[in-house]
N, C-alpha and C positions, 0 to 999 in steps of 0.2 A: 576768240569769239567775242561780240558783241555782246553787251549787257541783253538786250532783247532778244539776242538769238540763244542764250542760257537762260533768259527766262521759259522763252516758248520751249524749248528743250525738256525742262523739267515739270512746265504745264501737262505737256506731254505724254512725260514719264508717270504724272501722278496718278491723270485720266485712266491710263492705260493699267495702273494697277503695278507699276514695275517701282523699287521702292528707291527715293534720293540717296546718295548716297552721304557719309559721311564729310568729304570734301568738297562734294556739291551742296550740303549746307552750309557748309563754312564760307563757302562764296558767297552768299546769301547773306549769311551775318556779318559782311565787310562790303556791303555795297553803298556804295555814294551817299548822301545825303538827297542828291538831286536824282536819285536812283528808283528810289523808294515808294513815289506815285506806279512806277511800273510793277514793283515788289508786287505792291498792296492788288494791282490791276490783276496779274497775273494768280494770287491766291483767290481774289473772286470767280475767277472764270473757273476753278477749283470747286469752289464751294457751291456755286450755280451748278454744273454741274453735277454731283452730288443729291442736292435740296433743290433744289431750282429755285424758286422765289419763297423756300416757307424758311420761317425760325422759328425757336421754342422759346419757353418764359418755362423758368424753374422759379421754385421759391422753398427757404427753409422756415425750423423754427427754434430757437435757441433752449432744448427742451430739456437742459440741466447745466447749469455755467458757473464756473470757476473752479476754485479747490484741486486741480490739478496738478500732478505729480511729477509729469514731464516740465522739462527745462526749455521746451521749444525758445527759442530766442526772440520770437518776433508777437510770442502770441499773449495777451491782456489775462488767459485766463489762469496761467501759472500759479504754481504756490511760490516760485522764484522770485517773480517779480512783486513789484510794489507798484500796482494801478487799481484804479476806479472802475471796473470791470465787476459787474455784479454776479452774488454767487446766492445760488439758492438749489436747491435738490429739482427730482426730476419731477415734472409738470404732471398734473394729473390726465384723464383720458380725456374728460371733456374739452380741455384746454387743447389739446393734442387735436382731437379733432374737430373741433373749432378753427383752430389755426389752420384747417386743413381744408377748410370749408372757403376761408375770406383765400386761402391761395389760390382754390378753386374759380373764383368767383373775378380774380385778379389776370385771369388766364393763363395761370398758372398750367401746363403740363404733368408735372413732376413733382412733388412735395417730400420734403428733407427732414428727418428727424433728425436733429443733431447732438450729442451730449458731448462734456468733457472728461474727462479721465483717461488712462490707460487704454481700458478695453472694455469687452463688455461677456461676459460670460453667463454660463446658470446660475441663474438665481431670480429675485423677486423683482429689480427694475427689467431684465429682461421680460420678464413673461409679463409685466407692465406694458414695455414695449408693443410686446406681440396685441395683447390685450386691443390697441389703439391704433394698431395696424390691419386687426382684425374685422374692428370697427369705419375705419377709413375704408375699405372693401368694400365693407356690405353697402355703404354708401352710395359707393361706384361713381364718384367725383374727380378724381385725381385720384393717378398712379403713386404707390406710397413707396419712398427712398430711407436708408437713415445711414447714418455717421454717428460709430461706435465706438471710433477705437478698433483696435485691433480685437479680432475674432478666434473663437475657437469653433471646431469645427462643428461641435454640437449646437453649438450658439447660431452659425450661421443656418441649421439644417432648422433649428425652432423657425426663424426668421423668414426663413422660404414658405415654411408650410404655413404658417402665419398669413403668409400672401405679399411680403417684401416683392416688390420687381427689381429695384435697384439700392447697390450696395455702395455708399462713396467711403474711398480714404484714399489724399493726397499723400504722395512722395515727399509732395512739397520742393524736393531740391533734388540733384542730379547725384548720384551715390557719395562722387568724390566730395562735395562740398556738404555732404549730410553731418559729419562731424563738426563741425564751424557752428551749428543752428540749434544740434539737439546730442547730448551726452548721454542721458537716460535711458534710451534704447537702442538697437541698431538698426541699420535700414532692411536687411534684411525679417526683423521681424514684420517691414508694412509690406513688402514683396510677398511674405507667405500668407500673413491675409486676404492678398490679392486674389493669391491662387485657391483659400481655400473657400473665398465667396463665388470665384470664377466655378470652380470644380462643385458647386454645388448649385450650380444653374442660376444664379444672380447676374444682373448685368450690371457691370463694372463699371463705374463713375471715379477716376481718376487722375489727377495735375498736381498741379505746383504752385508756388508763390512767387514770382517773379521781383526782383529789386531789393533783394537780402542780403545783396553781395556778392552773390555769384556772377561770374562769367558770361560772357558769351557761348562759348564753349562748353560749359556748363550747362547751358540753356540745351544745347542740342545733345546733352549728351542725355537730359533726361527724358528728353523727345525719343531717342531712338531707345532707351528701356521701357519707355508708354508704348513701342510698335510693337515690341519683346512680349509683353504680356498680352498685346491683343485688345486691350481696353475698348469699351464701346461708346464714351463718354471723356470727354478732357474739359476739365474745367482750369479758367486761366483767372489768378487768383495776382493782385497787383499791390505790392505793402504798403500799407496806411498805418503809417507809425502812429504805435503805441507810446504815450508816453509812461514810466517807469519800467520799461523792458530794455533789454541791449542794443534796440535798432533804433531807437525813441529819434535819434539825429539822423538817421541814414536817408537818403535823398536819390536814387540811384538811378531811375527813369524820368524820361519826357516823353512829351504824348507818341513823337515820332516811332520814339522806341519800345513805348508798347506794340505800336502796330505792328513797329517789325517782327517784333517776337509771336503774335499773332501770326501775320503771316506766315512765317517760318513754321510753325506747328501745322498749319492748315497745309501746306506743301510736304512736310514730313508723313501727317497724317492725314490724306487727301481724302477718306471718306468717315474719319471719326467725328462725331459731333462735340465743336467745341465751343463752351460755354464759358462768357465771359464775365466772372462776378466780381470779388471783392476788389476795393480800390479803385475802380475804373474814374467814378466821379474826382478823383485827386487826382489820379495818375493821367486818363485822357481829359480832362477839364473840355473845352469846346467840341473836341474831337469824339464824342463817347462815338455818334452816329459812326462813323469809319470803321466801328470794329466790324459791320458786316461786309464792307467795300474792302476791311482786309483781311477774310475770308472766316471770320468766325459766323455761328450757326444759330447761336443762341444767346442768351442773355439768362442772369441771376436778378429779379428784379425784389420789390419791398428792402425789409431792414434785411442785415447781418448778423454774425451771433453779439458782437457787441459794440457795434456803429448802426447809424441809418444807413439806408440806402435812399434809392429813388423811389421817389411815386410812381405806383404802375399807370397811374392816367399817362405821367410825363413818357415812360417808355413805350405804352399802346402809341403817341402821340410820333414818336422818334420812327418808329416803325412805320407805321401808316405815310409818313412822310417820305419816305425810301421805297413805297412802292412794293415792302414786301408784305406777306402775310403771316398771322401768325398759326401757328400747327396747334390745333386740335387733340395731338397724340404724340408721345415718345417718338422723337427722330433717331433711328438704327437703336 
């Protein structure tokens, strides 16, 4: 078969809801260089239809940072490592919804609480938490999301009734390669998180970080545990070395191969919405505009928990330009 007639093959399969297989991504992640304009063509006609011309704008807010316990390998806010990553406890309510209000205002969709540590359980920063989630509601401005850490089950049922809609925690990596990144816990424990935000009627905001060292092969293998769990959200997360952490030198993507991995997710995951936030400005440098030509849905716009990002002008500006629109509301 022809490069095109395996593309339109699995255009095909993804519209129709019948799922790629494992081999048929593998084809996918060993295609030409000269291949890959078609790649990218074939995940739009994906993503179109799905969303047809809309995208979403998420935004977080870095709402307690550093002093963490986990050894993640890539991440600034370790007690492992040795960087410039600022640390202060968790942000009061005003501040909270404040931040909640300029995401608002930025076109934001979606708004992210996000802490560092472990997890997040009963106790006094939780019902903090709830407290400003509670408040973000009553506002009725933007849908409120947050990143805890890993949950327990009473935690996630506070958080619900609190008025949480969306629950994010990344894999980050493919099971096999979870040991190489992170010691401290297993992967299993962010899998039962998953399920117990899922099982508690939260909708699931869930990816990875691309360019840590993993595979090709790795890439798809934790694409097909994101189908596994059903996720309603993939966020695609691109490394932007930390200096003083173990990846500080790692170099591992070009813009080409962002896209591709984009792609590939959007034909794996042909109606989950995927969002494309950290690292994009390193990783696709000229190329940011292509992430929705290579079939991603959305975008992460403002800062990060601890890099800038982009100006929402510049991204309203990237969008408008591409002829799409932006969504009003939570896409799936």
């Amino acid at each position: 078969m022809t490069t095109d007639s395996i593309l339109a093959t699995l255009v095909n399969k993804s519209i129709s809801g019948q799922a790629i297989s494992h081999e048929e991504a593998i084809l996918l992640a060993r295609l030409p260089r000269e291949s890959l304009p078609d790649l990218f063509a074939a995940a739009s006609t994906v993503r179109e239809h799905y969303f047809n011309e809309q995208v979403s704008i998420c935004s977080i807010v870095n709402a307690k940072s550093g002093r963490c316990p986990e050894d993640c390998a890539f991440c600034a806010q370790s007690t492992y490592h040795q960087t410039s990553a600022a640390s202060y406890p968790l942000l009061d309510n005003a501040t909270l919804v404040d931040a909640a209000g300029r995401a608002s205002r930025n076109g934001a969709v979606c708004y992210g609480i996000v802490t560092s540590g472990t997890g997040i359980s009963d106790g006094d920063e939780l019902e903090r938490i709830c407290t400003a989630i509670r408040s973000i509601c009553a506002e009725g401005m933007i849908s409120p999301a947050a990143s805890l850490g890993t949950l327990t089950r009473s935690a996630a049922e506070a958080l619900k009734s609190a008025g949480l809609v969306t629950y994010h925690h990344n894999l980050e990596t493919a099971r096999s390669y979870f040991p190489q990144i992170c010691s401290t816990h297993d992967y299993e424990d962010d899998l039962e998180t998953i399920r117990i935000a899922k099982e508690t009627g939260l909708r699931i905001c869930c990816g990875g970080l691309f360019g840590i060292g993993e595979s090709m092969e790795q890439r798809i293998e934790l694409a097909e545990t994101l189908r596994e769990l059903q996720v309603d959200s993939v966020p695609i997360n691109f490394l932007d070395p930390v200096p003083g952490t173990p990846l500080a030198e790692i170099n591992q993507l070009t813009p080409l191969l962002s896209l591709q991995i984009i792609s590939i997710f959007r034909l794996m995951l042909p109606d989950v919405h995927i969002t494309i936030c950290g690292g994009r400005q390193l990783n696709l440098r000229e190329l940011q505009s292509f992430v929705f030509m290579a079939g991603a849905s959305g975008i992460m716009t403002g800062n990060y928990l601890t890099k800038a990002g982009r100006h929402p002008e510049e991204d309203h500006q990237m969008i408008e330009d591409l002829g799409l629109l932006i969504a009003k509301e939570i896409m799936r």
